[in-house]
FITI-697690 format. One line per field, with one value per residue (C-alpha): residue number from 1; residue in three letters; x, y, z. Coordinates in nm, 3 decimals. Example, Ala and Ser with C-alpha at 12.3 -4.5 7.8 and 13.67 -1.06 7.14 Angstrom:
% FITI-697690
k <- 1:2
r <- ALA:SER
px <- 1.230:1.367
py <- -0.450:-0.106
pz <- 0.780:0.714
This chain:
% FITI-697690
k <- 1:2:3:4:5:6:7:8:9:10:11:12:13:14:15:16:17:18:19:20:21:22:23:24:25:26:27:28:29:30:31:32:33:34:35:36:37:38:39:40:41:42:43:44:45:46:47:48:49:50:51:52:53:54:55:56:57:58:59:60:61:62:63:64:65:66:67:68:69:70:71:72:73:74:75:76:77:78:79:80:81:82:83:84:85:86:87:88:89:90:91:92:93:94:95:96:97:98:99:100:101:102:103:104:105:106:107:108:109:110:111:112:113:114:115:116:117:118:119:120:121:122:123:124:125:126:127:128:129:130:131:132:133:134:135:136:137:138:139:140:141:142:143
r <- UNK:UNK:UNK:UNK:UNK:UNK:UNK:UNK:UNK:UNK:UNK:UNK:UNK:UNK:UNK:UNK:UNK:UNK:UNK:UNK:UNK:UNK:UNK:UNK:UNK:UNK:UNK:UNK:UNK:UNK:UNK:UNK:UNK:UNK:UNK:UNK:UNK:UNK:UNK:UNK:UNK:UNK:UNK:UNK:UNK:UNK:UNK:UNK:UNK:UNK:UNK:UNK:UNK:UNK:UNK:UNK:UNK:UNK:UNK:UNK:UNK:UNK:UNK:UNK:UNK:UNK:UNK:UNK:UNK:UNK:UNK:UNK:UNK:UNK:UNK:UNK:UNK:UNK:UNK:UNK:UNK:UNK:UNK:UNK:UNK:UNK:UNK:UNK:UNK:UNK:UNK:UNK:UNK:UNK:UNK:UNK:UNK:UNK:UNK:UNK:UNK:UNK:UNK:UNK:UNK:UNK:UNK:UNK:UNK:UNK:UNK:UNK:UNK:UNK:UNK:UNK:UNK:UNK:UNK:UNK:UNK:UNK:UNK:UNK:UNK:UNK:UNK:UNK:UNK:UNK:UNK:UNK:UNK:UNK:UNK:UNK:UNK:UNK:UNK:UNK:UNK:UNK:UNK
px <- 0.000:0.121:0.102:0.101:0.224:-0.037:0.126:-0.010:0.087:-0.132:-0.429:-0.403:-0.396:-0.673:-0.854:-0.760:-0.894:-1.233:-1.287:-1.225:-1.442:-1.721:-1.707:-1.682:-1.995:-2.149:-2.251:-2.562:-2.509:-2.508:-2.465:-2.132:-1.977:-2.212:-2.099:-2.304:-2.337:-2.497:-2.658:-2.564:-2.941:-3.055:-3.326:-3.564:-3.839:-4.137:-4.457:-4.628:-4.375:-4.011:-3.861:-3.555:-3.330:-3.101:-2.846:-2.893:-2.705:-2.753:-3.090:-3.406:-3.743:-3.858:-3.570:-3.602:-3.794:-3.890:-4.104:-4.216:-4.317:-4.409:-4.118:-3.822:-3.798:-3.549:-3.487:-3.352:-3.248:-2.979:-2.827:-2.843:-2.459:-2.515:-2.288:-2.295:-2.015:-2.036:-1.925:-1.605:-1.531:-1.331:-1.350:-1.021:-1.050:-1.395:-1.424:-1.824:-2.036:-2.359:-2.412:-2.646:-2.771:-2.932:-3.029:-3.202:-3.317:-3.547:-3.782:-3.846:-4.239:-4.416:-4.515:-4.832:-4.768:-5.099:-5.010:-4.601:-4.482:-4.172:-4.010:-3.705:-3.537:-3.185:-3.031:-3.115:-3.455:-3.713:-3.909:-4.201:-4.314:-4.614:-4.608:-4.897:-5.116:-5.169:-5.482:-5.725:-5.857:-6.191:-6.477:-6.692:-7.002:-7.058:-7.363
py <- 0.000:0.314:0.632:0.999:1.269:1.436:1.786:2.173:2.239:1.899:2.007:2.377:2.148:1.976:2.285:2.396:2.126:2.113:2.469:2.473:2.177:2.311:2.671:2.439:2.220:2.327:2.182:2.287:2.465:2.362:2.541:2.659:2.330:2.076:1.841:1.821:1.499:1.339:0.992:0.663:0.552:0.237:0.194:-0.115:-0.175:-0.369:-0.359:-0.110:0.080:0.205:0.105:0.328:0.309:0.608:0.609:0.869:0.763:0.955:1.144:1.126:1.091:1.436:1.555:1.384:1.589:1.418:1.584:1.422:1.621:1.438:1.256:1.412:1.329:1.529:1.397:1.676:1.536:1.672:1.504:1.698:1.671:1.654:1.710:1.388:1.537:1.427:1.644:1.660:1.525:1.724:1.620:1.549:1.440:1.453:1.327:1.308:1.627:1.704:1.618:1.721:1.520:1.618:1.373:1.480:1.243:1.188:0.818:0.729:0.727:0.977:0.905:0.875:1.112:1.074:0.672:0.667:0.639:0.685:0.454:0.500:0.212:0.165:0.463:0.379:0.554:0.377:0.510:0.348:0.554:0.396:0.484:0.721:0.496:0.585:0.713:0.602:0.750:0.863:0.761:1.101:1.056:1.218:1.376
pz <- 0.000:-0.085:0.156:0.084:0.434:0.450:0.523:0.524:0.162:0.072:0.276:0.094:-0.291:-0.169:-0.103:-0.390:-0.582:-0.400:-0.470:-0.851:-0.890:-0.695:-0.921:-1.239:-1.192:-0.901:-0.596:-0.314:-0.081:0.248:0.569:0.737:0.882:0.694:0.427:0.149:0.012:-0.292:-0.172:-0.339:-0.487:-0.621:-0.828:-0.946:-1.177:-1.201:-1.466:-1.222:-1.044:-0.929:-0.616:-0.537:-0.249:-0.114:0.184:0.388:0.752:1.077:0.899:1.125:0.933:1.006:0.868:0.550:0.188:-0.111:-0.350:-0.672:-0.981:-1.323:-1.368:-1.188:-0.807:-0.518:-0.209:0.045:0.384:0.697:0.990:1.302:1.510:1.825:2.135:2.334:2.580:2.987:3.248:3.280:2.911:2.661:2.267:2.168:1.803:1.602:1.250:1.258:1.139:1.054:0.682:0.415:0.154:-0.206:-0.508:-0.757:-1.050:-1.341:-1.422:-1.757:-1.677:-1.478:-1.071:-0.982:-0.652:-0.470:-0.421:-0.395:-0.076:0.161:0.425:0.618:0.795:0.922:0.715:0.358:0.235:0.047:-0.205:-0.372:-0.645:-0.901:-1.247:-1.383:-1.636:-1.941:-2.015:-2.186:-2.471:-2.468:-2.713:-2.796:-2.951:-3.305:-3.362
């Protein structure tokens, strides 16, 4: 295995890095001190509907948004950090933060919004989300 020092010249690269990639394509914004994060996302098919499964660790339900329209669905969700520090504690070393999470994405079919649905279990969202029917075409009457 092969390891780089990490040094304060590498850290200021890095930074350097991050920040021209962000002002060439763009990231959302997310608060002072909160990672933004794109979620990794599954998604399955069947005749009638799209199951799609996002991770989204350390994110409570209510702070969880999905929002559906025609065929392009977000899902907007934030971890809360909180400090779990006892008296007489001092935090040394902390690598976990709040984090924010975006995903947006667009189905090949359009959702039928009034019967998807959301579940989340264990860190990974699930989102059912039925395909509109077609509809069907209407006989008029010629007179």
């Amino acid at each position: 295995m092969f390891l780089v020092p990490v040094s304060r010249e590498s850290r200021q690269l890095s930074r350097l890095f991050d920040d021209t990639f962000e002002r060439v394509f763009g990231t959302a914004a997310a608060p002072e001190g909160v990672a933004s994060r794109s979620p990794a996302l599954d998604v399955a098919e069947t005749e009638g509907a799209y199951t799609v499964k996002l991770e989204v660790p350390g994110v409570t339900k209510e702070d969880v948004k999905v929002s559906v329209e025609g065929r392009q669905v977000t899902v907007q969700a934030q971890s809360q950090q909180t400090d779990e520090k006892k008296d007489g504690e001092r935090i040394v070393y902390r690598e976990r933060s709040a984090s924010s999470y975006v995903r947006t994405f667009t189905l090949p079919v359009e959702v039928d919004q009034t019967a998807a649905g959301a579940k989340l279990d264990h860190g990974v969202l699930t989102l059912t989300l039925p395909k509109r029917s077609a509809k069907v075409a209407a006989q008029l009457t010629v007179s």
